[in-house]
BAKOLZA-69892 format. One record per residue (C-alpha): z, x, y; residue number from 1. Coordinates in Angstrom, 3 decimals, decimal comma. Last residue first. Example, Ala and Ser with C-alpha at 12.3 -4.5 7.8 and 13.67 -1.06 7.14 Angstrom:
REM BAKOLZA-69892
node pz: 7,140 px: 13,670 py: -1,060 n: 2
node pz: 7,800 px: 12,300 py: -4,500 n: 1
//
This chain:
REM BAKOLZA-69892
node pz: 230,973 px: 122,426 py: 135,258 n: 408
node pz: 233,737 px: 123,598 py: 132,480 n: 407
node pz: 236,968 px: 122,084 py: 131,794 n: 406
node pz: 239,771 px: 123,771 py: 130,733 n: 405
node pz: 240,052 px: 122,696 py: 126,616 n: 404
node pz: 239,458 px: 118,894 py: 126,070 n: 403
node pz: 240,456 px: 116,627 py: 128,579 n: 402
node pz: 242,342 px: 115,187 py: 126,748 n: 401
node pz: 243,190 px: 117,926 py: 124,097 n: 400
node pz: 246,806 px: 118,172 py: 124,725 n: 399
node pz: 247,801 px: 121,076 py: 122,098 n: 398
node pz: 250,702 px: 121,188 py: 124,893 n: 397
node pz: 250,643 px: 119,559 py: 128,401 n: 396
node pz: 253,625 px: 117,546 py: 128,212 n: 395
node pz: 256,119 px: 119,164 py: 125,434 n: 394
node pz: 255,459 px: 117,701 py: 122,133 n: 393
node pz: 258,606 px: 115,749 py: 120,826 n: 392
node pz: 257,013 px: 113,306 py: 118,414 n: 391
node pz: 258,157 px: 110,538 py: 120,696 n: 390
node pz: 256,700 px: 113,011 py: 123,638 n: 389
node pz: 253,436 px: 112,926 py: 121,717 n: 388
node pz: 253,312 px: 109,372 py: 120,864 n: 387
node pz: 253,495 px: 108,414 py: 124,154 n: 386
node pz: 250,713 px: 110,648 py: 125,310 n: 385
node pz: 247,967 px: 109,343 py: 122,866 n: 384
node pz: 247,517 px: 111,713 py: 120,143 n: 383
node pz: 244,241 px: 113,859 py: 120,160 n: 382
node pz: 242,137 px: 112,666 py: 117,223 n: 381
node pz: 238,543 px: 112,408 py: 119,369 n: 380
node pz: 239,240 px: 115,638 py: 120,847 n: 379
node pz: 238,492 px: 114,671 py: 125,061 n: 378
node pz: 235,298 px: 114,693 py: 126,771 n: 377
node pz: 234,057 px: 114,220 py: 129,952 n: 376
node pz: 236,621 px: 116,819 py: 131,744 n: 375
node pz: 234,973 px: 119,440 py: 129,666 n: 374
node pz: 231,705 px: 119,501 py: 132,046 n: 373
node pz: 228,308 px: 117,544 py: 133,119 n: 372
node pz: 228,197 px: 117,465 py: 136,953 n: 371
node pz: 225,333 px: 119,733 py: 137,289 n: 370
node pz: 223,732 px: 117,225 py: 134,674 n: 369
node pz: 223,712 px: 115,298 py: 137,366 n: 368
node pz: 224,158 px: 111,663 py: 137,775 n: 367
node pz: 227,635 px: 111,707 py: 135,934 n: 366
node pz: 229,153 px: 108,370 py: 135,536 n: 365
node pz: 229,933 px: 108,576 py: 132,007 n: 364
node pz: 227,915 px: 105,301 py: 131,236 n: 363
node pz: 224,896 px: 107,510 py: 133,406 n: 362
node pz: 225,274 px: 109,718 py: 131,580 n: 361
node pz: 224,961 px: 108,154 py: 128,506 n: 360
node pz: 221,928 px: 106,359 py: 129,455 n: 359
node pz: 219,958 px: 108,917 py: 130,465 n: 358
node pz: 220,512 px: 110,670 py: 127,252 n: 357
node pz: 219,684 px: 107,186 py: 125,328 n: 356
node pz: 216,794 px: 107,174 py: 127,552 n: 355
node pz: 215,403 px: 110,404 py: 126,557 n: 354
node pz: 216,099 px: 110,494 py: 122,891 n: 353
node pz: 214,091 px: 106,816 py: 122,872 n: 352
node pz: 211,177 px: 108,434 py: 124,591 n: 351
node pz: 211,230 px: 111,148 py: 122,751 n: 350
node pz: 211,172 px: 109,241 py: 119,698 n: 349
node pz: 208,151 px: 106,946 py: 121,184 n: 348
node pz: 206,307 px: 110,525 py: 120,989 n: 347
node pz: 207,154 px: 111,889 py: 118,181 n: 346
node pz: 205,791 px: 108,542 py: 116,403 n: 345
node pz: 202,585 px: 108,520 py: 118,496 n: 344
node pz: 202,048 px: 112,301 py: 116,969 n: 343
node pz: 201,920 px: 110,919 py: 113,358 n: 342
node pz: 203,551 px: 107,342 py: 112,691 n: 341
node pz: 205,860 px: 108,693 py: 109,799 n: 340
node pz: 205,865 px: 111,635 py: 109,213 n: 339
node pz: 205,632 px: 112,555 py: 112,705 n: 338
node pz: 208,716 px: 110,682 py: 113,492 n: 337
node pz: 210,567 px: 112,125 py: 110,886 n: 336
node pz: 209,335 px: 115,802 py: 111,781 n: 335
node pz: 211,019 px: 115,116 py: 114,982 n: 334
node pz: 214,081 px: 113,955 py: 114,011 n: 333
node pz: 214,281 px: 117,167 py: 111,819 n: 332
node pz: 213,288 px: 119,872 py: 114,149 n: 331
node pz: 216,009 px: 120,034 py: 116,914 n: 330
node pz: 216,861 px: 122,250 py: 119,997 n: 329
node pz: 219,427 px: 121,456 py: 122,633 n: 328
node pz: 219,723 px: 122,969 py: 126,314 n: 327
node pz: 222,101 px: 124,819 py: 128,804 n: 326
node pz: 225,044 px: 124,669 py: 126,402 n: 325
node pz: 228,596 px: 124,593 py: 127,694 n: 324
node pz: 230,683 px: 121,997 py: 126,266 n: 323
node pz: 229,369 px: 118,998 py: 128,223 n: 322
node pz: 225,841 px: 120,014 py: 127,439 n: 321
node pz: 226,648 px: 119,683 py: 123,548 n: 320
node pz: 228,453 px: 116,646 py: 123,885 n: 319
node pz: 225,204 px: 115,171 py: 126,365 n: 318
node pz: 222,470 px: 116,305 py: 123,660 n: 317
node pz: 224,887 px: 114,711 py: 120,970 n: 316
node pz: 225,542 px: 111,251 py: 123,150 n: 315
node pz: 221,152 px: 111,114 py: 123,034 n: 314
node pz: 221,427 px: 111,359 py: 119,671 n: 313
node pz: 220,445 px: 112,839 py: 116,145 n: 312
node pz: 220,880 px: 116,267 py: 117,271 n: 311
node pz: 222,957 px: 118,347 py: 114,053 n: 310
node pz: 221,821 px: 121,911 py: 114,565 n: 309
node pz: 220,154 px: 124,058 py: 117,588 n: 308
node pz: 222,738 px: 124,267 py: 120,817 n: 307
node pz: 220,879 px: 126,425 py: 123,356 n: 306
node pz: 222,669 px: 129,000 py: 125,511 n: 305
node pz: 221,779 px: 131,384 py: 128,266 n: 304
node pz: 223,299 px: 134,210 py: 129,609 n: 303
node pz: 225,765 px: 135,990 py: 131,514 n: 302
node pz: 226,781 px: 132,973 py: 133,648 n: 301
node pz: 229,799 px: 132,736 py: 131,462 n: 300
node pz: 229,797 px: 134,674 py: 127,852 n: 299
node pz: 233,299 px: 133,793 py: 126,882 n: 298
node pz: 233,614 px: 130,665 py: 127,691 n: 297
node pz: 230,142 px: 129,752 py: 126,731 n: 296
node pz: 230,687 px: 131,354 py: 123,247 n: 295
node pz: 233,664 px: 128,849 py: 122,997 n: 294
node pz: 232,233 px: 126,177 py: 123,481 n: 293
node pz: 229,254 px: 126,490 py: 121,565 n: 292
node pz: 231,572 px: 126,653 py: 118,543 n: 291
node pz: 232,246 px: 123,362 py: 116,958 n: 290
node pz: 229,174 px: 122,109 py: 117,994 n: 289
node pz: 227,095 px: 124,823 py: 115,907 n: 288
node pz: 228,952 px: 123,447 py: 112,790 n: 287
node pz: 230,287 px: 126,623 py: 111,173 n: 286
node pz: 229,312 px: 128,508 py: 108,018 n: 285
node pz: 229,535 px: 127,051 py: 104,757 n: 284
node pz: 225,957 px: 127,747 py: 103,341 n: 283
node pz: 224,449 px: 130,263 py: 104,538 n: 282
node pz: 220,272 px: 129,359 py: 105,500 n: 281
node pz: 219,400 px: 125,953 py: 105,341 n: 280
node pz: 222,198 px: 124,071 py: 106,852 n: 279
node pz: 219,881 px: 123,863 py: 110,173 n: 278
node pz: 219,489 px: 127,413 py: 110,592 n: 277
node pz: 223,124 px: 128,273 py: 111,417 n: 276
node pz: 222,263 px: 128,117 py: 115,053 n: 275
node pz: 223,415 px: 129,015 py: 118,662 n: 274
node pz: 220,240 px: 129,759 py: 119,953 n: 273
node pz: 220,732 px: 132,768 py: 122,607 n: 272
node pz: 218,665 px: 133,251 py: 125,859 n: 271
node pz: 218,190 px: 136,180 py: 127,979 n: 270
node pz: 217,813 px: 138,549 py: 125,317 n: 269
node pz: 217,633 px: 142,141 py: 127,328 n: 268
node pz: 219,760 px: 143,621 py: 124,736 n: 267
node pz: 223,103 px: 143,677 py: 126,099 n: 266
node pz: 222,630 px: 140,042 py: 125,937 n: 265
node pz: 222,186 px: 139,907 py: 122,192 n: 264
node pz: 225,370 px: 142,375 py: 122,017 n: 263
node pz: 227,123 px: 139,899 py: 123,676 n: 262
node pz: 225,674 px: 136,938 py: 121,989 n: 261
node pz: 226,421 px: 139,249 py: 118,648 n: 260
node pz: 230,208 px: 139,079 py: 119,427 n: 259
node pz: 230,854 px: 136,105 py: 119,931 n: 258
node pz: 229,754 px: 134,814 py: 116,790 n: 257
node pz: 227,399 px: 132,245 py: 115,906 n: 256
node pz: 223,860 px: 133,458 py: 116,461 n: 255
node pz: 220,545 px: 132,392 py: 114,083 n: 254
node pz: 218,045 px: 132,326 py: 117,581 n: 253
node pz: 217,720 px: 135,247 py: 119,437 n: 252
node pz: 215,593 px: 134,478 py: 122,882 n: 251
node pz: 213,302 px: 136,180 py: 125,331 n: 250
node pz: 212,249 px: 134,901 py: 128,971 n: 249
node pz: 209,358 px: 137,820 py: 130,190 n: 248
node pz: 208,786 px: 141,658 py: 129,478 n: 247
node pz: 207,239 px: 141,021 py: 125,655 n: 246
node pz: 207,657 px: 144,988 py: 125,326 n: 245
node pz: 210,894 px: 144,908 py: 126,806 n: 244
node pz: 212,540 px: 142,064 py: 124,461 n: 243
node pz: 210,607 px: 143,879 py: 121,544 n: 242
node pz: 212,054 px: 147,035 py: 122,334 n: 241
node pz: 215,757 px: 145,357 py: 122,837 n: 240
node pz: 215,413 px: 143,322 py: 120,169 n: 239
node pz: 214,291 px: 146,312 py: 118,001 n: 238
node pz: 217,591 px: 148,468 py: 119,254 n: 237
node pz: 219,405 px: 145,551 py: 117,966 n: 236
node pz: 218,546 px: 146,033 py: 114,390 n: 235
node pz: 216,534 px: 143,301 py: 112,057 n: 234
node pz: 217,117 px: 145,117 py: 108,766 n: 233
node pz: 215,230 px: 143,069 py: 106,191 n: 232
node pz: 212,047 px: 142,705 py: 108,204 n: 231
node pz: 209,945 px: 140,002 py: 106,671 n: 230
node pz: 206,925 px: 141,690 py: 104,592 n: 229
node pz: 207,638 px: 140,120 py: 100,691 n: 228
node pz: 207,788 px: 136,815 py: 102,687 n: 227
node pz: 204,779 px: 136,984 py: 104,555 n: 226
node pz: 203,361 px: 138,188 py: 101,274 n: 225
node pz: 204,339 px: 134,977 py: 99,456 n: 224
node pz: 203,736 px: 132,912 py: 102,113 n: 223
node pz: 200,221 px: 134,295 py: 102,640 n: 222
node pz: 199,400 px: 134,077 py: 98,940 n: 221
node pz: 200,395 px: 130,196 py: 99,306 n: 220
node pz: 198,680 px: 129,680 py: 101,873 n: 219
node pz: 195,529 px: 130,629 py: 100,247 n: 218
node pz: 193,009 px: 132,927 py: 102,738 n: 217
node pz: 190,150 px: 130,786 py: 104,209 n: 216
node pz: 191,429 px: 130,680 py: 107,627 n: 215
node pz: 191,587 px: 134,908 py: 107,719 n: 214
node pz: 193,775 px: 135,245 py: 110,997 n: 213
node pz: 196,840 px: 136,312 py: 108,864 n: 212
node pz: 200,774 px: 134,784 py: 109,636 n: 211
node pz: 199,943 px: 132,873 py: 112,916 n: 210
node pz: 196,603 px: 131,379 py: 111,408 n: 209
node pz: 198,706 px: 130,114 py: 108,119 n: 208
node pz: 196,347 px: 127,987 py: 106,380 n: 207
node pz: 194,962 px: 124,114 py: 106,280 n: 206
node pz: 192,637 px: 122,506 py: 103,709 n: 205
node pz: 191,355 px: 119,129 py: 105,244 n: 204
node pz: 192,687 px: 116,443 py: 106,907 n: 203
node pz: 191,245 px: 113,658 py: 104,292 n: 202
node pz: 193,435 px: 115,010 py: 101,316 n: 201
node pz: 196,361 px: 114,989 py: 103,268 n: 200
node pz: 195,918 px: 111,792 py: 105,030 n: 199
node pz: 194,922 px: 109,704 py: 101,654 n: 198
node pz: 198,002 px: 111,412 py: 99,800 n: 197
node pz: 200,056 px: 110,534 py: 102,699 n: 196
node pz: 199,304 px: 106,839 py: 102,055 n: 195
node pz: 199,282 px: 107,246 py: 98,811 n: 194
node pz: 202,536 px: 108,017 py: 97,925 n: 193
node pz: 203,460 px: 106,449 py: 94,668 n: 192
node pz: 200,946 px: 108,493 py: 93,557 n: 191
node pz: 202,310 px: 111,909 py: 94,849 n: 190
node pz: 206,227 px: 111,231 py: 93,321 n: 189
node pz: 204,982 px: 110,219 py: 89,944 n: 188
node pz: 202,744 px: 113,640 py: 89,533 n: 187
node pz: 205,635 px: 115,954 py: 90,302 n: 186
node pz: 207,129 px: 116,837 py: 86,997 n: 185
node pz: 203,771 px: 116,904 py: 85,111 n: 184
node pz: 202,608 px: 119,021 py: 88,324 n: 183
node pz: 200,701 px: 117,792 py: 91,464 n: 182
node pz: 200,758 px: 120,630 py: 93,851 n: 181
node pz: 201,851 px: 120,590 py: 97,429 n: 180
node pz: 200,915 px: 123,550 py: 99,698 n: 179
node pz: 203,431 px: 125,334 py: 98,851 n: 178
node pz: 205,335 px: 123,974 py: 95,811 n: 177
node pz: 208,350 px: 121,199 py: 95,960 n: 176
node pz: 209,478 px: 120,689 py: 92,118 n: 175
node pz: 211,923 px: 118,533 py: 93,153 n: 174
node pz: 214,755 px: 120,330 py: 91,618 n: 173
node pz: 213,650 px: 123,361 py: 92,956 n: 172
node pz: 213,585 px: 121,758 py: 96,536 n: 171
node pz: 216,982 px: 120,469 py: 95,759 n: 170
node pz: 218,287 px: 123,583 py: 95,223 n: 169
node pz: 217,941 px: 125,534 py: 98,460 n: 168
node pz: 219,601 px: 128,853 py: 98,085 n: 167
node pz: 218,774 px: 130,726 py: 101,315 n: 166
node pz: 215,945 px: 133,115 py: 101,942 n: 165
node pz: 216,888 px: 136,540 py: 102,419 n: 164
node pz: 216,550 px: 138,176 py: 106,695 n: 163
node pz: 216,237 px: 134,377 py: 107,719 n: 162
node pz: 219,370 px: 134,291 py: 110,203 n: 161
node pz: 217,107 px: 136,699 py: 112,819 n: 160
node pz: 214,778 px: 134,577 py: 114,914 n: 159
node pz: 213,256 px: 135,760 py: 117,377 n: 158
node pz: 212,191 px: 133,460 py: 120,225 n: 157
node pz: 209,410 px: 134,233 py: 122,635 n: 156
node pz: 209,073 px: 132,611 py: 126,349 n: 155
node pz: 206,100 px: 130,779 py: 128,419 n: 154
node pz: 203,444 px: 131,075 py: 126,298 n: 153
node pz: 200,060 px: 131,471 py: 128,066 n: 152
node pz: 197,440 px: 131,872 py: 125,526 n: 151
node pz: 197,176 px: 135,769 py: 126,435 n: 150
node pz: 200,715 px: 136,587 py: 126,372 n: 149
node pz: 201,492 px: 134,596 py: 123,038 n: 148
node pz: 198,420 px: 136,596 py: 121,165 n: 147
node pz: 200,096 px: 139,881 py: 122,968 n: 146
node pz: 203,546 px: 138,724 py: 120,911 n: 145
node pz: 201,472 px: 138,368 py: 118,087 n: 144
node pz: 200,348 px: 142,119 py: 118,184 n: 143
node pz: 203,492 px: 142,960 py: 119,452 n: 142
node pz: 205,191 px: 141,992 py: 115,521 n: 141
node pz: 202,433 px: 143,309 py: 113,939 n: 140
node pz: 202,751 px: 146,410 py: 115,498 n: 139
node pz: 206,268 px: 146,175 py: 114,921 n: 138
node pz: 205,549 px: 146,539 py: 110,789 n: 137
node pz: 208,196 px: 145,115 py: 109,205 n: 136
node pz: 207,772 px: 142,024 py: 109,982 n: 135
node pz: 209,877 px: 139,861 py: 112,178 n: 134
node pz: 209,802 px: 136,155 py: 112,401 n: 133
node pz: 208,672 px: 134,985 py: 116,047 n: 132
node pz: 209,099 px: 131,182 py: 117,140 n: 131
node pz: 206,412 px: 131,128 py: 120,366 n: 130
node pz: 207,622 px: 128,908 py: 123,184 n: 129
node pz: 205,744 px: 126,859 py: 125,304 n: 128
node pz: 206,421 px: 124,940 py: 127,785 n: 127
node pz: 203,659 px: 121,636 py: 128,777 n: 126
node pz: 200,323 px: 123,196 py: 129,215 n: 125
node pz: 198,965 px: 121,907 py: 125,986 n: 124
node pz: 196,268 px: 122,131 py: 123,166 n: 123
node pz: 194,220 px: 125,357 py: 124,722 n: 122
node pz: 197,885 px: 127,327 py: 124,154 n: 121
node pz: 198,624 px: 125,535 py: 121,065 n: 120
node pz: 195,376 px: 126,386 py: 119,498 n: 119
node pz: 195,329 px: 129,885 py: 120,583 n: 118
node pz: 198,956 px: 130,817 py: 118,697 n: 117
node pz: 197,772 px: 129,148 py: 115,617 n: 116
node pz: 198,338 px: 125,653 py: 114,145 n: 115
node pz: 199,227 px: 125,695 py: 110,231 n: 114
node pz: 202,829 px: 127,174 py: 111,565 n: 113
node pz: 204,642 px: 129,265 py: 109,843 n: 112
node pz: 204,998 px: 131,815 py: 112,878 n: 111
node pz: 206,634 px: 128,615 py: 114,480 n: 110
node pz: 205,786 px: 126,695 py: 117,323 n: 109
node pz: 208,667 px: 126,097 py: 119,881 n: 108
node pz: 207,574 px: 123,303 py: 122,075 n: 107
node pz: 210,047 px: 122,635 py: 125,624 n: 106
node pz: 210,274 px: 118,725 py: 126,879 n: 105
node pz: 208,422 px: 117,326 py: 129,306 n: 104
node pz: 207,705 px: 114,256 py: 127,293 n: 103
node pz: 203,939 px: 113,897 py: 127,538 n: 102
node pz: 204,522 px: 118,203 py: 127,321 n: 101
node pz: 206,279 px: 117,504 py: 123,953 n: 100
node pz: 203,751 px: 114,376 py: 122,445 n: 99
node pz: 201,311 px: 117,341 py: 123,304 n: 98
node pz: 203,196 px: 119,789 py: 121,096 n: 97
node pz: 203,764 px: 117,552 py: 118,691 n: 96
node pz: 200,256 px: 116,033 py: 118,015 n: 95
node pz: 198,997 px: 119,951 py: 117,952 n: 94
node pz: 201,843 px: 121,243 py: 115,517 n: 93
node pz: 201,089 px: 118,447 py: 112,992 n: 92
node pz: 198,394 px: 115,550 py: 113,313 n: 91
node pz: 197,438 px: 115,727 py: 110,012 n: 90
node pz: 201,093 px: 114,278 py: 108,817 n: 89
node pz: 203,660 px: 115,851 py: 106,726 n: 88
node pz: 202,302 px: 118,921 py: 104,926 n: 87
node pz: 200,748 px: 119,379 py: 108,963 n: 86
node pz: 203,805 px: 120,730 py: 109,635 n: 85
node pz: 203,438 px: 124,017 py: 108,107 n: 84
node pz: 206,909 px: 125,511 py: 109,454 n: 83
node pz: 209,142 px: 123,954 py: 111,766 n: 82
node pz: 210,292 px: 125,829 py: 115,595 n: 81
node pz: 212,873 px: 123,340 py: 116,834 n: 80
node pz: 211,669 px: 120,482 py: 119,993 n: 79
node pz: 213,278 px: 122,288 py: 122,949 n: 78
node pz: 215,615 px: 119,429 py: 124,740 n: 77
node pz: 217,290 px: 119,488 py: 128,170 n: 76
node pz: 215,331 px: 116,597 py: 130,122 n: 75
node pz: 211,985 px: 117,601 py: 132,791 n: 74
node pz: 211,856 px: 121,036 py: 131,768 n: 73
node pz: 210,855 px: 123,361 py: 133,676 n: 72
node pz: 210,735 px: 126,939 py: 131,255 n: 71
node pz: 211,409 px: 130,109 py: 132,503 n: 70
node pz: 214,014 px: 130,278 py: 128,844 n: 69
node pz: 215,717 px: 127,202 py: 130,613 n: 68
node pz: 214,906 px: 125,180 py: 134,123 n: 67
node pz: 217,008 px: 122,029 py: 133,853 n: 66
node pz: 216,044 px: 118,637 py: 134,908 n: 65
node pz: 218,099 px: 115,988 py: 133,510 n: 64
node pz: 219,111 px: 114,229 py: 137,163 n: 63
node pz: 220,187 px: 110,067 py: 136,860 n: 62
node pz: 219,330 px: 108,235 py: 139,614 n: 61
node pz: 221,627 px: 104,972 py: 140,664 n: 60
node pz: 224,318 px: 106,700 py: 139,222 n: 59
node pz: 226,238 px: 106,652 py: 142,047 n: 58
node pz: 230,248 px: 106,628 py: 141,235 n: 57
node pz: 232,789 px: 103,565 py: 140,246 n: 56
node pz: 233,351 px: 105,334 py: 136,609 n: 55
node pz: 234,161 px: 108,363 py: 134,866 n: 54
node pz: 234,044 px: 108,602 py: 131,376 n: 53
node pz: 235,984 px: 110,113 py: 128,724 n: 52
node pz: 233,854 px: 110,741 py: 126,023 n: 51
node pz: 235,367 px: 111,597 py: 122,158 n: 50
node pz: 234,871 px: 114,582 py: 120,105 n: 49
node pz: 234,955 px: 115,282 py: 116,340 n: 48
node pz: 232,288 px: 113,099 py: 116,088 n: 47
node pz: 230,218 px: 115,528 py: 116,873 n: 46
node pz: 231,217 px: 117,186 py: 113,443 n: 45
node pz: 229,064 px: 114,876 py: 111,557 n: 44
node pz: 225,819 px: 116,346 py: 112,125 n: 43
node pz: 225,983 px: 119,835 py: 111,616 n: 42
node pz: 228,726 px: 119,087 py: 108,813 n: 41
node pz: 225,903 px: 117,731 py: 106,777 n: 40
node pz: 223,669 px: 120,534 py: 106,679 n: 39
node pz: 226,647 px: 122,834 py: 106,748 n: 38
node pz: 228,147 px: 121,260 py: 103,682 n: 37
node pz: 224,735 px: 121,097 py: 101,962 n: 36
node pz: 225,799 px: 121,808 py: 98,677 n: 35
node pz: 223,465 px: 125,007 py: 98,163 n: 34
node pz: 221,442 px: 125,239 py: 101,169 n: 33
node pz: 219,900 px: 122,447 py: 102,974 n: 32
node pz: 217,764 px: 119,413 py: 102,315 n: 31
node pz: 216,206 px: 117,043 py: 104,454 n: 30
node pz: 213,021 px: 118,292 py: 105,276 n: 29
node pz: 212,333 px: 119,378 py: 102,014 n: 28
node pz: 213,685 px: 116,315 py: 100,381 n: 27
node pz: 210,847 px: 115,019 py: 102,315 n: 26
node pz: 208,398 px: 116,306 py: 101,149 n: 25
node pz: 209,326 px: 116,618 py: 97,595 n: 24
node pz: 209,977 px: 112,695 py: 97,359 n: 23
node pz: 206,330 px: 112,068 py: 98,551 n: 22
node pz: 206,225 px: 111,057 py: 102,123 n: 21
node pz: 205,912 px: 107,138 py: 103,775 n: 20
node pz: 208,886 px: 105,360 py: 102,261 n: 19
node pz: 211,616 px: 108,462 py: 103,206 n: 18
node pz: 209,716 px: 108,970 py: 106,387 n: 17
node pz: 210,368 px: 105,474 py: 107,728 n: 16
node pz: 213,871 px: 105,784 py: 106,579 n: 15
node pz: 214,136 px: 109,017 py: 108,835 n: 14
node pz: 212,003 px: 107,193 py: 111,590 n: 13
node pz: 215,298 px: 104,521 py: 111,361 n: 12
node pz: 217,937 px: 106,870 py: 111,265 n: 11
node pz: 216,881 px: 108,525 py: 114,694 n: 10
node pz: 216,605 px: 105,408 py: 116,727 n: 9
node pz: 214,874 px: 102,102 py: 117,640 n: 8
node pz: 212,150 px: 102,683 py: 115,390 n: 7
node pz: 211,036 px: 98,589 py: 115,499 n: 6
node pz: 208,082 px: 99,212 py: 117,439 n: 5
node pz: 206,925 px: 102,107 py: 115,130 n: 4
node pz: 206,109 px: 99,276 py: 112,354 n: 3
node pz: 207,903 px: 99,948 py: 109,060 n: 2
node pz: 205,677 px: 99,665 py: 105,901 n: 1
//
């Protein structure tokens, strides 16, 4: 079994996952929508750019603060909204959101979470943010936005890329039920596991206290019917009652168009996740990298924008500031480390995540995130200059060092 001490990055609490949680598990957490182009381009694509770093400056302190959603956080990052983490480790939502606040990093709990509103809000004063799928029934809906006002949540997130579930195949290849079932298909894949087998079984049945407040109802009855209830036609008009009604930082998370981050901020949203759902939802849609840029362009000051999708790195939390986002959101790495190790995993991750961040821009020479802009990066398969004026590009054209017109 690995030893957190030697988790020196992202790849290796993912391998520490793989040998800790039954194969269902965490091909859930891994797997996206049909073939998982978008899951994997999410990641990959930031390799698309290049730094371009500026040296003989001060750097002997590095600035990360940044105040997003009414939220101080010490370093840009909002750990994602992930349902029914305690599947993974008993220490779920709670461990998280306390490794978060150690951290000073922003919590997003999720209406699917096996921690309720309440719990959260004794568990932690760090920032809060509640993850809100809507029903159709918008007394429901301000009924848990109340529950967030009352337990002190600092901002509410709707999420609107979830209206159908997407296709995700290798969960019905892996026979992954909810909660976890042993089957004839299964049965392997649980005893070969018993080290989460030992945790799950010893932590206790868990429910969905965000989804009914009945703690002895069956989860997977509550799924079921939270899914049969999901709003199917999330309009704008509700974002902007529901944005009024909450009266504080509001977000719509599943955007990547233009377009509907204008129409998001004509609707009283003051932040927008750029986000294709981590892979999970269409299949085949853009890498969020590839087009936070130009939604910041075109949006300005106007409102905010987080980056969810494809965070494995310290260098991706500085790409994605460089082109324009205010802050970065992930739920994978995270949900490795708690796999893992539990809540002390998640919170020698952060650590890492922070340092590597720290240390990037510092490498780039830029100690303030203030300072962060378009200049610092460059298309990683932009010609060098010579070649282009052999190859008879006029100086200046398609040049993509730096990349774009840079943005502070």
């Amino acid at each position: 079994m690995a030893k957190l001490k030697n988790c020196l990055g992202t790849a290796d609490f993912m391998a520490a996952a793989q040998r800790r949680l039954p194969r269902p598990l965490f091909d859930y957490i891994c797997g996206g929508s049909d073939d998982e182009k978008t899951c994997v381009a999410n990641v990959a694509s930031f390799d698309r750019y290049d730094f371009v770093p500026r040296y003989l400056t001060d750097v002997t302190k590095i600035n990360m603060q940044r105040k997003v959603l009414g939220c101080d956080l010490q370093w840009p990052l909002i750990l994602a909204p992930t349902g029914m983490s305690r599947m993974f480790h008993p220490d779920g939502e709670i461990g998280v959101a306390k490794a978060a606040a150690e951290s000073g990093v922003g919590y997003a709990l999720s209406t699917m979470a096996t921690a309720s509103i309440e719990d959260i809000g004794k568990a932690t004063n760090g920032p809060k943010i509640y993850q809100l799928y809507l029903l159709a029934d918008d007394a429901l809906n301000r009924e848990s936005i109340d529950r967030c006002r009352a337990s002190g949540f600092n901002a509410v997130c709707i999420t609107v890329d979830t209206v159908v579930a997407g296709n995700r195949e290798r969960d019905v290849r892996s026979g992954l039920t909810v909660p976890p079932r042993l089957s004839a298909g299964s049965l392997a894949a649980f005893v070969s596991r018993p080290a989460w087998c030992m945790g799950y079984l010893s932590g206790g049945a868990f429910t969905l206290p965000n989804v009914s407040s009945d703690r002895n109802a069956d989860i997977s009855t509550l799924a079921a019917f939270f899914a049969e209830k999901m709003e199917r036609h999330i309009s704008w008009d509700q974002i902007g009652r529901l944005a009024s009604y909450w009266g504080g930082p509001i977000a719509v998370k599943g955007l990547q168009s233009v377009s509907d981050v204008r129409r998001a901020a004509d609707a009283g949203a003051s932040a927008v996740i750029i986000s294709n759902h981590g892979g999970r939802q269409l299949d085949g849609s853009a890498a969020t990298i590839d087009i936070v840029a130009d939604i910041a362009d075109s949006m300005g000051d106007q409102i905010e924008i987080i980056l969810d999708g494809g965070i494995r790195r310290g260098t991706h939390i500085t790409k994605a500031l460089a082109m324009g986002a205010r802050a970065c959101m992930t739920g994978r790495p995270y949900l490795y480390a708690l796999s893992a190790f539990g809540a002390p995993g998640v919170v020698r991750w952060l650590k890492l995540m922070r340092e590597e961040t720290e240390r990037t821009l510092a490498l780039l020479g830029c100690p303030d995130l203030q300072l962060l802009g378009r200049d610092h990066l460059r298309a990683a398969d932009a010609l060098p200059e010579f070649l282009r004026m052999q190859a008879g590009v006029p100086h200046g054209q398609n040049n993509s060092a730096p990349l774009l017109v840079a943005r502070k």
